[in-house]
Structures are given as C-alpha cells and as structure tokens.
C-alpha positions in Angstrom: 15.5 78.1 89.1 17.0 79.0 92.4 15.8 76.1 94.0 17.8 74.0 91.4 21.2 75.7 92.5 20.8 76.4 96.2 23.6 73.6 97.3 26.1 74.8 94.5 25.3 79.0 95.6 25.8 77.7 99.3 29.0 76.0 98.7 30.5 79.0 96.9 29.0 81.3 100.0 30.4 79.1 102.1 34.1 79.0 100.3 34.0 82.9 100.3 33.9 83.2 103.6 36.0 80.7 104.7 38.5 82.6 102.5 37.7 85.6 104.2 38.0 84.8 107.8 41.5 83.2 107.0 42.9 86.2 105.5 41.6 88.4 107.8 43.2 86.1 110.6 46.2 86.4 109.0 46.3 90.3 108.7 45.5 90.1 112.3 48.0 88.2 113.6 51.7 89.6 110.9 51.0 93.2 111.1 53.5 95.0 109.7 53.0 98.2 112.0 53.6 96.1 114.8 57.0 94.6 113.8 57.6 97.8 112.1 57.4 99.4 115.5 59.2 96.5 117.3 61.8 96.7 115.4 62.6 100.6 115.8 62.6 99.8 119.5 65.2 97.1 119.2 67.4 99.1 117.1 66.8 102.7 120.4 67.7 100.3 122.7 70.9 98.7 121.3 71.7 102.1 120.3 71.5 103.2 124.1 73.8 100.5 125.7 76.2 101.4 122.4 76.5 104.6 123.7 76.8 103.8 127.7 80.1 101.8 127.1 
C-alpha cells in the first residue's frame, strides 16, 4: 500500500517543509524585538539632541 503512495507522501513532505523553512526565514529576518528595540533608541536619541538645544 505504501509503495502505491510514496510519490504523493513525498510531495506533501516535501511541501511542508518548504513551507517551513520560508516561514522560519521570514521570522528570522522582521523580528519584532529588534525593530522594537531600534526604535526605542531612535526615539533616546532624538530626545537627547531635543534637550541639548
């Protein structure tokens, strides 16, 4: 039975992972703590010039 399937469970292996590895990449490169974190230092910084003038 198995060998009647193998190329259809292989495809859907195949797709799953695929999936997997994109989303993953894409969690990897927007991370919110990051920008989160960029952000805040933006917002010290103009906030320090803001207060030297």
């Amino acid at each position: 039975m198995l060998a009647k399937y193998w190329k259809r469970i292989g495809l859907i292996i195949l797709i799953v992972l695929c999936l997997i590895n994109g989303i993953s990449k894409l969690l990897r490169v927007v991370s919110f703590d990051n920008t989160i974190e960029t952000i805040k230092s933006k917002i010290s910084i103009s906030q320090k010039v803001e207060e030297k003038n």
